[in-house]
C-alpha positions as a printed Julia matrix, in Angstrom:
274×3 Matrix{Float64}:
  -7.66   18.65   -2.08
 -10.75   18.43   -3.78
 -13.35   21.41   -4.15
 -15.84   19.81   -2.06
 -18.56   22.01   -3.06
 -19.24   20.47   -6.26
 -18.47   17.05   -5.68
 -21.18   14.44   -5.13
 -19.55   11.62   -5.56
 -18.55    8.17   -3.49
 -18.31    7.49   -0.06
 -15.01    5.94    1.35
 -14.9     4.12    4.92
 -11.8     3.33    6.18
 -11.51    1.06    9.36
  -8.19    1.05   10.89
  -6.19    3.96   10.29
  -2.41    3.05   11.36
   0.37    3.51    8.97
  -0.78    1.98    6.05
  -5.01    2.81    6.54
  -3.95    6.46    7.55
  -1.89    6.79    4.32
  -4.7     5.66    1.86
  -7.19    8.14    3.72
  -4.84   10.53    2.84
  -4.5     9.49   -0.44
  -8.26    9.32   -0.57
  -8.42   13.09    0.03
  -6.54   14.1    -2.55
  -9.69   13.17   -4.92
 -12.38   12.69   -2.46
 -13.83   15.52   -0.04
 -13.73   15.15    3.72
 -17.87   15.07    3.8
 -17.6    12.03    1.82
 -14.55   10.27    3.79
 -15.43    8.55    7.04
 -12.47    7.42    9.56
 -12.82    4.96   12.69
 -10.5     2.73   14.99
  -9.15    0.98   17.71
  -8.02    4.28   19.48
  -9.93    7.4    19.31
  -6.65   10.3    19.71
  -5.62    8.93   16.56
  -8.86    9.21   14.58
  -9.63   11.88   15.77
  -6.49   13.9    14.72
  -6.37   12.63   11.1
 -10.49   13.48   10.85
  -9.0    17.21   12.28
  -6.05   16.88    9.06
  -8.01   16.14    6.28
 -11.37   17.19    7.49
 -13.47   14.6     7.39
 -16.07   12.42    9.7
 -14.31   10.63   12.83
 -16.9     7.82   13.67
 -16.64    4.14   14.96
 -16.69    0.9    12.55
 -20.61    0.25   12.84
 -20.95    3.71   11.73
 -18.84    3.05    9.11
 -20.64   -0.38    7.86
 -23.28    1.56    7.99
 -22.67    4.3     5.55
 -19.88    3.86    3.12
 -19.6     2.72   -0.38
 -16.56    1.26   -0.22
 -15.81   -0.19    3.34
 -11.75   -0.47    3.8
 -10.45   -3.01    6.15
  -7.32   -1.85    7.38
  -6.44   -4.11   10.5
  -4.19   -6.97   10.48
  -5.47  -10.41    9.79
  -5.23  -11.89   13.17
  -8.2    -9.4    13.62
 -10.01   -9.39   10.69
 -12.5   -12.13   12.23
 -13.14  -10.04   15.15
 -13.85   -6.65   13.24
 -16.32   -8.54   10.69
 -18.12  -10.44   13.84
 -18.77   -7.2    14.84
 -19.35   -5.73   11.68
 -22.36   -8.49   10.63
 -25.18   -7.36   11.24
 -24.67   -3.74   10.4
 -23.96   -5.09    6.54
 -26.43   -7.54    6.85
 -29.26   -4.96    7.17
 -28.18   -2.84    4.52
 -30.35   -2.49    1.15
 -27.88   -0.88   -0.48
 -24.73   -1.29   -2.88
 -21.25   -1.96   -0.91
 -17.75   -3.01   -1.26
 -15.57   -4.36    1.35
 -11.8    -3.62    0.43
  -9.52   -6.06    2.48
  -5.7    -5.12    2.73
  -4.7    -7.9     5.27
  -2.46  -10.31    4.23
  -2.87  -14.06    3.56
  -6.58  -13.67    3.65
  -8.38  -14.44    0.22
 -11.31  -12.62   -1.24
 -13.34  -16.33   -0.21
 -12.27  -16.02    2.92
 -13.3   -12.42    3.72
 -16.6   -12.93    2.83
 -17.24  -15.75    5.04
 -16.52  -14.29    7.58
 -18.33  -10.92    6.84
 -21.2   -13.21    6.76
 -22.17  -12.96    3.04
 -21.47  -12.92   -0.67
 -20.74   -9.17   -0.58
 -18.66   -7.5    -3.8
 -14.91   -7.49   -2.45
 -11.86   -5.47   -4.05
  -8.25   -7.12   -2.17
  -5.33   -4.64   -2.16
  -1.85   -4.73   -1.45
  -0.86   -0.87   -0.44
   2.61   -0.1     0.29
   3.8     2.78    2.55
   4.74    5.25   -0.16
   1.13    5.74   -0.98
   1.1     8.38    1.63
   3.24   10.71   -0.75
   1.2     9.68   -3.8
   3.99    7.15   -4.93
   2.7     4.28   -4.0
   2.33    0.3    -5.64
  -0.62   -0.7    -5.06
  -1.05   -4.43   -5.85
  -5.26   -5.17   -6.62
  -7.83   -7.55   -7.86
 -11.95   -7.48   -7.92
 -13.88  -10.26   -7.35
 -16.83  -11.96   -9.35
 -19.07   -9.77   -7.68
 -17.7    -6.5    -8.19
 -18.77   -4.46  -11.45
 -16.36   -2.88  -14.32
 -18.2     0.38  -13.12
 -17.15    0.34   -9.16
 -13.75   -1.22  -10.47
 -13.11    2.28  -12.36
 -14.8     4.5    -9.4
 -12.41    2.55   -6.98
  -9.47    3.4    -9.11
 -10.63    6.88   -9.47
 -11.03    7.69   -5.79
  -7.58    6.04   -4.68
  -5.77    7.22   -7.33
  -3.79   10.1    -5.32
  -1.99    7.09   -3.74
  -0.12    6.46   -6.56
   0.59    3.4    -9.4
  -2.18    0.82   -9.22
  -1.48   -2.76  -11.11
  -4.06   -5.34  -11.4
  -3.02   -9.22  -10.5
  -5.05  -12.4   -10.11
  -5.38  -13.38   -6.31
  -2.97  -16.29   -6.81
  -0.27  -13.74   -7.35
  -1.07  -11.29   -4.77
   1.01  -12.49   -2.21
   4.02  -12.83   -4.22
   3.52   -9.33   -5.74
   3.28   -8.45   -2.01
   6.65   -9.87   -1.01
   8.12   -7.82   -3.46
   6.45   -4.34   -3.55
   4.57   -4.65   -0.01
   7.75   -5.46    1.86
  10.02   -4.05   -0.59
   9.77   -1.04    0.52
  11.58   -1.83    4.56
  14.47   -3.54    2.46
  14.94   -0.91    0.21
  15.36    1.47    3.25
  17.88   -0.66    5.08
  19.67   -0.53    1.74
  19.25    3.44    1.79
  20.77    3.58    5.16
  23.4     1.65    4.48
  24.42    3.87    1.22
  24.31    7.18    3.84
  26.47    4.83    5.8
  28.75    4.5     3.06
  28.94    7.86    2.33
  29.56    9.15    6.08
  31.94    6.78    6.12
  34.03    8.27    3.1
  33.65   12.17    5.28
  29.91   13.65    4.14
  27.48   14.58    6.48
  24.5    12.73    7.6
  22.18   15.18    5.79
  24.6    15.26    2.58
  24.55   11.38    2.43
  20.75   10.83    2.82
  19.98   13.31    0.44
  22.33   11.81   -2.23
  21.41    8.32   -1.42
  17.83    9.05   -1.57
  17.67   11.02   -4.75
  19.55    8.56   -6.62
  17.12    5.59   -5.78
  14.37    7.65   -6.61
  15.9     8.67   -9.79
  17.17    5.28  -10.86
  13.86    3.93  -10.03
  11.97    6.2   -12.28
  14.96    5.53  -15.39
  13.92    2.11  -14.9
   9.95    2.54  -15.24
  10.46    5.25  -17.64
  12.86    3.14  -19.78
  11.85   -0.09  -19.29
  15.3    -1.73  -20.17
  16.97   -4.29  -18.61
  18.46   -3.38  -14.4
  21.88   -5.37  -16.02
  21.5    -2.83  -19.18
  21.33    0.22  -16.88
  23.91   -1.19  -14.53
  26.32   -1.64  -16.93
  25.64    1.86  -18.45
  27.85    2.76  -15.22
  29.94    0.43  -15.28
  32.79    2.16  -16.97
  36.01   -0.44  -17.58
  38.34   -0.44  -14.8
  36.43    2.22  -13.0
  35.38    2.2    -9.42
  31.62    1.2    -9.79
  32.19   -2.29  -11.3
  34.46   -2.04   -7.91
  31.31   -1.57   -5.68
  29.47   -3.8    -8.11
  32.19   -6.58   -6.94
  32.16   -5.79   -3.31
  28.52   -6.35   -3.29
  28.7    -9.58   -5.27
  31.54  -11.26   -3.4
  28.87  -10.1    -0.22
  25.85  -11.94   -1.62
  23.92   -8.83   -2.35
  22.16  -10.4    -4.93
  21.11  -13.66   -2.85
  20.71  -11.85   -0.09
  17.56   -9.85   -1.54
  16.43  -12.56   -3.03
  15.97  -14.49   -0.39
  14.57  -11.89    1.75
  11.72  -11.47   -1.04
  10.96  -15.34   -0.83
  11.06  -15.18    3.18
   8.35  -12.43    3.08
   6.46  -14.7     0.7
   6.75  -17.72    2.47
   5.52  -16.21    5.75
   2.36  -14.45    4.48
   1.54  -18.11    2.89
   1.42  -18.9     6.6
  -1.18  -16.72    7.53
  -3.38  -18.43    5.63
């Protein structure tokens, strides 16, 4: 948490705080203090108990419209047009600086803005779930209209939720496929290890942990490396040993396919909510 006393800094709204809006309001409090952090959404229990968490203002979307600096859309994009009907004239009337920051899928930076009703500075992110332990890939670009200087305060504020890499639009929805819905198929694949390894006679708790700590581990070797997966796979691969074993099982299974083609199915169907 920040020491709120001596901070005077920007102001964060964040509309919709489900899974993936309550994570980067977390996130956001890591850097930001609660004075300066406004929540709001479709059901009041739930804003209300994150406000109570990180301490910080519970209000409702007009509120927020109102007052932020950087407005965060967090609801999916079948309801985008509804929140920024409602959301109109409360931006309309401002004199001041803002920046809408749209997470929903499909839609572009164009399309925001019209329907916000104006050529207003907009920042489009692609969050992923781990953001709400700081580890987070977070996918963004700025439009026209946004300046170097709120591109760096933006960046500043979120950057408890973890790695942030810049993309053009055109690319966002690919990047999305892969570390946006990544995350769900690289769970199924950590069940499936504990699986494995309950299977072969450890406990559920023995085989999470071990499953879990090597992902994370081989996933920082990676970054922290930067050689090639095949390199580091075959750095295991001893000759005649039992990983290239495993390694075979999973090939003659379509692992490899498999993955891929889950990436491209993710892709394809945010293309249709366009």
């Amino acid at each position: 948490m920040t020491n709120d006393a001596t901070y005077s800094g920007v102001k964060l709204g964040f509309i919709g705080v489900g899974n993936m809006g309550g994570a980067l309001a977390r996130a956001a409090r890591r850097s930001v203090p609660g004075k300066c952090i406004g929540l709001a959404g479709r059901t009041p229990e739930r804003v209300k108990a994150l406000a109570e968490e990180l301490d910080c203002r519970a209000s409702g979307g007009i509120g927020v419209a109102k007052w932020a600096d950087y407005i965060f859309l967090g609801v999916k994009p079948q309801m985008m047009p509804k929140l920024l009907e409602e959301l109109k004239p409360e931006l309309s009337e401002r004199q001041d600086r803002f920046v809408l920051v749209t997470m929903a899928a499909g839609l572009t930076m164009d399309r925001i803005q019209e329907l916000a009703g104006g050529a207003y500075p907009v920042i489009r992110i692609m969050p992923n779930t781990p953001a709400s332990v700081g580890e987070g890939m977070i996918l963004y670009t700025c439009g026209e209209g946004v300046t170097g200087e709120e591109e760096r305060i933006f960046l500043e504020a979120m950057a408890g939720a973890g790695r942030f890499s810049a993309l053009p639009e055109r690319l966002i929805d690919a990047g999305s496929a892969v570390s946006g819905c990544g995350p769900a198929f690289a769970d199924l694949f950590l069940e499936a290890l504990a699986d494995g390894g309950v299977a072969c006679g450890l406990s559920r708790t023995q085989a999470m942990e071990l499953a879990a700590q090597m992902l994370l581990g081989s996933a920082r070797l990676a970054l922290k490396s930067k050689q090639h997966p095949g390199a580091l796979k075959d750095a295991v691969c001893s000759p005649g040993g039992s990983t290239i074993q495993g390694v075979r099982a999973l090939e003659a299974a379509g692992f490899r396919s498999a993955v891929m083609e889950a990436v491209i199915a993710a892709y394809e169907k945010t293309l249709e909510l366009k």
